[in-house]
Rosetta silent file (secondary structure, phi, psi, omega in degrees, C-alpha in Angstrom):
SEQUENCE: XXXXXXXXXXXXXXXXXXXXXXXXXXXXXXXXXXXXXXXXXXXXXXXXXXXXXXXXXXXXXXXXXXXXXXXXXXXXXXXXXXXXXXXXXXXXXXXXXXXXXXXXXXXXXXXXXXXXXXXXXXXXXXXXXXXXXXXXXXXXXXXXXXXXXXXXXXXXXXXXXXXXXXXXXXXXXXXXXXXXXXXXXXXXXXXX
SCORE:     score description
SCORE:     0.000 S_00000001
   1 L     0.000  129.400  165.425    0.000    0.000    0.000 S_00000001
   2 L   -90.525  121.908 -178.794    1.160    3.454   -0.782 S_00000001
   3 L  -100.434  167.342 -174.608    0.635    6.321    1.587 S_00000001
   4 L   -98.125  150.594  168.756    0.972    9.631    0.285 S_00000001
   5 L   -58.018  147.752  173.825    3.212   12.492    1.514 S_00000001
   6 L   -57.661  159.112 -177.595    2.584   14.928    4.191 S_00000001
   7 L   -82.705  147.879  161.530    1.296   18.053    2.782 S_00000001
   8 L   -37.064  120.889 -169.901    3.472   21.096    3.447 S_00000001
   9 L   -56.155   81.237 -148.422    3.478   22.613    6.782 S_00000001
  10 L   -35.467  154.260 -167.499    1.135   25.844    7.061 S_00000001
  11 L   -76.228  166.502  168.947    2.836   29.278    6.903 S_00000001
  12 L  -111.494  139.632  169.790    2.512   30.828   10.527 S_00000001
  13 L   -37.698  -77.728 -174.587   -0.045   33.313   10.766 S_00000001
  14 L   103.591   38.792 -149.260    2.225   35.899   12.875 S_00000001
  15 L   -97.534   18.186 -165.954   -0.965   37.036   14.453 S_00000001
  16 L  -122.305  -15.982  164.886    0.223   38.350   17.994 S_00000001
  17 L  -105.471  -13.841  158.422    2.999   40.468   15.325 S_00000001
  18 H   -72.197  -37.385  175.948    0.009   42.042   13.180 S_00000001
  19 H   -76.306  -33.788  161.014   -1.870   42.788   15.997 S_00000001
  20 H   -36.377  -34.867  178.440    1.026   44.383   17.143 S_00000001
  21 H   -83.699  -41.053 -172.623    1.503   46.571   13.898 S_00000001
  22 H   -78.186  -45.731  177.233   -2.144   47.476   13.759 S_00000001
  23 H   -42.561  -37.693 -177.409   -1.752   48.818   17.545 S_00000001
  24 H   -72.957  -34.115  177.457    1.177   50.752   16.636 S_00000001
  25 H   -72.774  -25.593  173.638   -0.612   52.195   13.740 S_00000001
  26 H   -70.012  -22.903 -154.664   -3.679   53.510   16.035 S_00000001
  27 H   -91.906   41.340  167.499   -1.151   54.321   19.024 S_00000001
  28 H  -126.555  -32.632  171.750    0.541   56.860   15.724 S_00000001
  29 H   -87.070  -15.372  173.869   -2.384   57.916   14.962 S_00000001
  30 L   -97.957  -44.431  164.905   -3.835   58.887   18.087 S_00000001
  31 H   -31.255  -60.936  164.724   -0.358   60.449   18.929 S_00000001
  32 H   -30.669  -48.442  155.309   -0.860   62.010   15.636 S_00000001
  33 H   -78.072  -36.016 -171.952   -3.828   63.655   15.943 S_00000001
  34 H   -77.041  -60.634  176.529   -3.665   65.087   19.273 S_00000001
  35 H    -0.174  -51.694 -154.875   -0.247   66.534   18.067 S_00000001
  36 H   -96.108   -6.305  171.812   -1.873   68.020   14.907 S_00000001
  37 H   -62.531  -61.885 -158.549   -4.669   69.477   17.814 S_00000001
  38 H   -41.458  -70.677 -176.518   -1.873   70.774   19.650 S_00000001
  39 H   -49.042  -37.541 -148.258   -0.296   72.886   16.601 S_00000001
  40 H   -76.710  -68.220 -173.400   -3.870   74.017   15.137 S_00000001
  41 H     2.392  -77.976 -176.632   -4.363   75.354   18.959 S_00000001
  42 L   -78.101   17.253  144.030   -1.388   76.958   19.293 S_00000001
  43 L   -73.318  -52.966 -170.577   -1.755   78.407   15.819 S_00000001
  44 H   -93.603   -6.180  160.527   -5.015   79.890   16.462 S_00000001
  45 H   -96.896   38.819 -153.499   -3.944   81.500   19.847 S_00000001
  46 H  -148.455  -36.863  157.697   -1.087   82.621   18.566 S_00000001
  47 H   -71.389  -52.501  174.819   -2.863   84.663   15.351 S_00000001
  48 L   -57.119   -6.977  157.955   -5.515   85.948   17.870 S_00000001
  49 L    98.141   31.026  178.688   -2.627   87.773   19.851 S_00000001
  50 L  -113.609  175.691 -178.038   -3.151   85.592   23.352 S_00000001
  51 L  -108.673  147.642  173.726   -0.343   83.831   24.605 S_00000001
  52 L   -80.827  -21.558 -159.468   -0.287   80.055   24.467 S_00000001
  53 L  -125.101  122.215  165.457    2.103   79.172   26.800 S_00000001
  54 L   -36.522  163.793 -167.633    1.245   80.456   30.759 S_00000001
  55 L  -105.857  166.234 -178.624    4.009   82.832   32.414 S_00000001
  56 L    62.120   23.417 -165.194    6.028   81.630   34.777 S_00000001
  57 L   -96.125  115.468  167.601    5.943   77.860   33.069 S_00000001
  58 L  -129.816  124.910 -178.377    9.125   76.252   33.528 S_00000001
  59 L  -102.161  108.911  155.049    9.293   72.631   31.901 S_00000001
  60 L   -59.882  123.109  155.785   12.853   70.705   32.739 S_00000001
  61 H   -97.054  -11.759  159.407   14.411   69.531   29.616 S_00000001
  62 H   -58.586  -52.762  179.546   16.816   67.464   31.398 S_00000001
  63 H   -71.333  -35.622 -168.501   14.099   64.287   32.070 S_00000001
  64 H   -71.159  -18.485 -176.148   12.212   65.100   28.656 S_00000001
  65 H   -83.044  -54.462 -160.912   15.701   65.068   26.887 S_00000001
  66 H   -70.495  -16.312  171.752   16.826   61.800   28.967 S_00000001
  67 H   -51.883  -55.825 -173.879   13.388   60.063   28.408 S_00000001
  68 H   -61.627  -65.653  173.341   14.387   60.613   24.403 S_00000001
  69 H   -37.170 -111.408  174.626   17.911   59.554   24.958 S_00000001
  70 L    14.871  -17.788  170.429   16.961   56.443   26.734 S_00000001
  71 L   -87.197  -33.132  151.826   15.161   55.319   23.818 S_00000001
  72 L   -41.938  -53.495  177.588   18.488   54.206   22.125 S_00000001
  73 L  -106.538   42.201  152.389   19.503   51.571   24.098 S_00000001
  74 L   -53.883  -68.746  173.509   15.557   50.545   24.674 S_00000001
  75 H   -81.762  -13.023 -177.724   15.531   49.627   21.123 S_00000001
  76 H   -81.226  -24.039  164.039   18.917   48.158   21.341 S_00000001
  77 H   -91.767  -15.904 -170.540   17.970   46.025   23.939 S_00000001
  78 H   -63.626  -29.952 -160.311   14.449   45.032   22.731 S_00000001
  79 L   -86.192  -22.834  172.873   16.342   43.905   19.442 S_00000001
  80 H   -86.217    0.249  160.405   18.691   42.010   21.316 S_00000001
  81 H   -82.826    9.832 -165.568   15.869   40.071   22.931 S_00000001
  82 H  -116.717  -63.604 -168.779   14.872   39.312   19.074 S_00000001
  83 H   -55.419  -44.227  169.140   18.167   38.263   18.229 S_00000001
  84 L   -72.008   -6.410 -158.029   18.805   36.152   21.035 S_00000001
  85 L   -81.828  -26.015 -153.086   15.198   34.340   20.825 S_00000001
  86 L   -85.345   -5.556 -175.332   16.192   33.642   17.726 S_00000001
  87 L  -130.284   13.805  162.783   19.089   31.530   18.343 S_00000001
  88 L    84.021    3.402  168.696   17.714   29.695   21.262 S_00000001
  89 L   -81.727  117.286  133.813   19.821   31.753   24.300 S_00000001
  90 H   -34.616  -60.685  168.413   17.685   32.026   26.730 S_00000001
  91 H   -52.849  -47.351 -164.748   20.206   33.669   29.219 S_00000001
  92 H   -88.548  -30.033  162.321   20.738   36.595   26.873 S_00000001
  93 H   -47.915  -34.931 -163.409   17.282   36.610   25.928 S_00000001
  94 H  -107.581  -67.670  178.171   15.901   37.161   29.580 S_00000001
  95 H   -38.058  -26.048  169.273   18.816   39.590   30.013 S_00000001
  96 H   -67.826  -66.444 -161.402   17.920   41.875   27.079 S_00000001
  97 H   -60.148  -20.320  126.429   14.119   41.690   28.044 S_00000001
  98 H   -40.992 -124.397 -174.615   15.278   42.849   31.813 S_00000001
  99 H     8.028  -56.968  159.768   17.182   45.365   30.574 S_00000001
 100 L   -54.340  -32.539  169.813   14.490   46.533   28.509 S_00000001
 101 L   -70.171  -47.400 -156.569   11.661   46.238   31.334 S_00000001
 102 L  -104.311   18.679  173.516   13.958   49.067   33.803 S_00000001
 103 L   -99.372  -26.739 -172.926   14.973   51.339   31.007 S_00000001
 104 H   -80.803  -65.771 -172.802   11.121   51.392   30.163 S_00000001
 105 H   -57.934   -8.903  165.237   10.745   52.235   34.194 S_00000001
 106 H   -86.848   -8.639  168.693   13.204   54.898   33.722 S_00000001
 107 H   -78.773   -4.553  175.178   11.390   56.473   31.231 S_00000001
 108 H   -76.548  -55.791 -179.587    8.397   56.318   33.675 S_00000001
 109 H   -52.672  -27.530  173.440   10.350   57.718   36.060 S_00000001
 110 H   -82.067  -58.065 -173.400   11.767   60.673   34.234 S_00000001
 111 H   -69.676  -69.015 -177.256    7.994   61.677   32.762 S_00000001
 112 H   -29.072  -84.980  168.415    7.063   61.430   36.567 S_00000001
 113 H   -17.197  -50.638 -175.974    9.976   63.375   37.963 S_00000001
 114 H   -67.521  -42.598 -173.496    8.782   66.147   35.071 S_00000001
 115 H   -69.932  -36.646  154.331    5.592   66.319   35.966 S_00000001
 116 H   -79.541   -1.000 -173.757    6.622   67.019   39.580 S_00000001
 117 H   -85.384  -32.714  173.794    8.680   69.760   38.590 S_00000001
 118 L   -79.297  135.299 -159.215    6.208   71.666   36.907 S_00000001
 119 L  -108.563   68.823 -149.180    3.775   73.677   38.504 S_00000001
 120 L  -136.305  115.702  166.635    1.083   73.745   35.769 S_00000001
 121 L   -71.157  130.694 -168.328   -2.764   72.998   36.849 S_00000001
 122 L   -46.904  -47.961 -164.997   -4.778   70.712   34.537 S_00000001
 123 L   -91.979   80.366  179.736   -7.825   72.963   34.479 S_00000001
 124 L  -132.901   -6.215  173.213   -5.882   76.152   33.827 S_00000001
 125 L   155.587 -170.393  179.345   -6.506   76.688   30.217 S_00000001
 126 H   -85.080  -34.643  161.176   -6.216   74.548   26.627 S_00000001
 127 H   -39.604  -52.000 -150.269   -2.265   74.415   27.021 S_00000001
 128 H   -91.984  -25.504 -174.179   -2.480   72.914   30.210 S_00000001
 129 H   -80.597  -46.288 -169.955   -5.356   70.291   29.332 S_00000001
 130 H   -56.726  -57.329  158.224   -3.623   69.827   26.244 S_00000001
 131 H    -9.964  -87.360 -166.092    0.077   69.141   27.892 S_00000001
 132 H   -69.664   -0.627  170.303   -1.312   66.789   29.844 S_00000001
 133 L   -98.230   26.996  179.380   -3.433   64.703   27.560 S_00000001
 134 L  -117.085  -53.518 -159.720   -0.644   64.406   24.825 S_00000001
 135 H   -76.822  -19.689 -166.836    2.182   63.621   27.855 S_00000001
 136 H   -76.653  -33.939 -170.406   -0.279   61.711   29.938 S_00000001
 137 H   -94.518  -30.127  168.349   -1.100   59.462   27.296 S_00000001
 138 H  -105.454   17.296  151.553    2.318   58.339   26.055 S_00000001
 139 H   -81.249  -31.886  157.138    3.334   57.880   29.950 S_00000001
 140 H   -78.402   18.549 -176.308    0.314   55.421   30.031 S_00000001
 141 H  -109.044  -86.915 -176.154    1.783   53.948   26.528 S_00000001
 142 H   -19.728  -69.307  165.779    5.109   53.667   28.303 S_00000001
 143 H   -24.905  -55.028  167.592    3.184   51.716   31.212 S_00000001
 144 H   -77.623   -2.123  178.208    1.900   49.440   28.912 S_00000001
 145 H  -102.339  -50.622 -175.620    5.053   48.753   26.970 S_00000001
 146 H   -49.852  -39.699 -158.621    6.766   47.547   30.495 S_00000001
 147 H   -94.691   14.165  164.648    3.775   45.017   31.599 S_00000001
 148 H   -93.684  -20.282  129.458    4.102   44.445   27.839 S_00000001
 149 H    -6.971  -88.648 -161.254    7.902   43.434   28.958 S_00000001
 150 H   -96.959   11.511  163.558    7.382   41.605   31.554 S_00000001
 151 H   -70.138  -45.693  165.210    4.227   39.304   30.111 S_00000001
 152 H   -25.229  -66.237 -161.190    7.428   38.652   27.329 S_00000001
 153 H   -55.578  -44.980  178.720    9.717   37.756   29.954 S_00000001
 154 H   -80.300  -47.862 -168.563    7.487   35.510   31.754 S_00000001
 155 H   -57.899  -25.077 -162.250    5.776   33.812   28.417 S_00000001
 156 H  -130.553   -4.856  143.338    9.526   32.754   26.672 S_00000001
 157 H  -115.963    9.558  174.591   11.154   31.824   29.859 S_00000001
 158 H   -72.403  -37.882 -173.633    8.803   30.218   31.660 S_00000001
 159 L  -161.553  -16.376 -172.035    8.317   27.686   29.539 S_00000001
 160 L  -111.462   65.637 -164.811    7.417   28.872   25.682 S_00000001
 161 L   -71.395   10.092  174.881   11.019   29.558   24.308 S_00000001
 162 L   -84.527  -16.864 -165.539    9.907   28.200   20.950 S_00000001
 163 L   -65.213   51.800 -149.689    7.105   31.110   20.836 S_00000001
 164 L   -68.447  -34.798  166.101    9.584   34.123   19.325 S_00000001
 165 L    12.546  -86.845 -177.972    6.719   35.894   18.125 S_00000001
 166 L   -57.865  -61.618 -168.444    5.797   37.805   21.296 S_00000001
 167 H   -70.899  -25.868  165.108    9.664   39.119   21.615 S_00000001
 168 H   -88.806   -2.528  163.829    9.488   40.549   17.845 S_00000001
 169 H   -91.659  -34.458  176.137    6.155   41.896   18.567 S_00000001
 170 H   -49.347  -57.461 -175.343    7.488   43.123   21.809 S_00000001
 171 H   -48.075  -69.839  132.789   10.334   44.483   20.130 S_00000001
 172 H   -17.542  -44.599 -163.852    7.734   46.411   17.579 S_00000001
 173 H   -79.188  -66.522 -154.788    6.016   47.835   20.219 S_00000001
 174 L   -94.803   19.377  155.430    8.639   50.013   21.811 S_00000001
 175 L   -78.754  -55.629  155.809    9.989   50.829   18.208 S_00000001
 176 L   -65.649    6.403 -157.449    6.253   52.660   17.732 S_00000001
 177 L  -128.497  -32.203  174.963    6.778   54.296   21.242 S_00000001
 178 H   -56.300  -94.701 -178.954   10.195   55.420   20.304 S_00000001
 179 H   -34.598  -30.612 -154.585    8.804   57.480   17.342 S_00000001
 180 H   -98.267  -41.620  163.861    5.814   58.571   18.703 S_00000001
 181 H   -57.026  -29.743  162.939    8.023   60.122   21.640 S_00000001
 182 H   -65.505  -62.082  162.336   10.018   62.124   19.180 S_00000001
 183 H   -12.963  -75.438  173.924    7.055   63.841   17.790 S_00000001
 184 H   -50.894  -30.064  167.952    5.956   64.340   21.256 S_00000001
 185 H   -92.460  -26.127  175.549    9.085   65.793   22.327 S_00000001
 186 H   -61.405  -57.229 -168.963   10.050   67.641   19.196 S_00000001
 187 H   -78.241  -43.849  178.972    6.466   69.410   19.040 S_00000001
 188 H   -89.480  -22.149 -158.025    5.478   69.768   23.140 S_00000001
 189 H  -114.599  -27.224 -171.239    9.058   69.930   24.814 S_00000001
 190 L  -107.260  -56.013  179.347   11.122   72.035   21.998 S_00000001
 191 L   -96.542   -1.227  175.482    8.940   74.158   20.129 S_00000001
 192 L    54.198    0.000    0.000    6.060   74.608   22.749 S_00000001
């Protein structure tokens, strides 16, 4: 009796790195928009002769500058949790994705730290709502990129180091969070 060959092994789906890709295009696009808020705002108080930005407003650019820095070796380690997944170290693998988990809490920690320095009330005007719903919103994006971290960390070393997925979707993630903080610091932190 002749059996026939197996059939070719189905492509993998990727679907935990698409959904990943679609998030990053809404969390660019919602970045995106309030951004493009921000400018029309400050456009239109700025032809009507009011001032946009409150007196006495002092913003530290030392944490919003190290928050940007900090994003270099972020992605350097996220990629080296890609790299290593990929070749079956474990050990370097859980070390990148640590590494990557307390550089993401220092960037919490720096947007905190900013936030206490400034002495700017929410309900004080559309600058001040606006500030904080552009900064507020990629400090909870930040949040969510750590406990997106450490579900990584736990899922591919507890037990599913064949899954690599999740660490190139991971990896993805704080690649969108990287850009979308340069906006945000180029447009709220430089030019105000």
């Amino acid at each position: 009796m002749l059996a026939l060959h197996a059939g070719p092994a189905p492509a993998p789906r990727r679907q935990l790195f698409v959904g990943t890709a679609l998030a990053g295009a809404a969390i660019l696009t919602l970045i995106g928009g309030m951004l493009a808020t921000w400018m029309r705002l400050r456009t239109s108080y700025l032809h009507g002769g009011q001032a946009w930005i409150p007196r006495k407003l002092i913003i530290p650019q030392v944490p919003t500058n190290v928050v940007l820095i900090a994003f270099l070796p972020l992605c350097v380690f996220a990629q080296w949790a890609v790299y290593s997944a990929r070749r079956d170290d474990r050990t370097h693998t859980g070390l990148a994705l640590g590494l990557t988990g307390l550089m993401g809490l220092a960037v919490i920690n720096a947007m905190i730290y900013s936030y206490t320095q400034i002495t700017l009330p929410i309900a004080g005007g559309a600058y001040n709502s606006m500030f904080y719903a552009v900064t507020g919103t990629m400090t909870a994006l930040f949040v969510i990129g750590v406990a997106f971290t450490v579900v990584c960390l736990f899922r591919y070393l507890v037990g599913r180091s064949t899954d690599r997925e999740i660490v190139s979707a991971h990896a993805l993630f704080w690649y969108v969070l990287a850009a979308a903080y340069a906006a945000v610091w180029l447009v709220v932190f430089v030019t105000k």
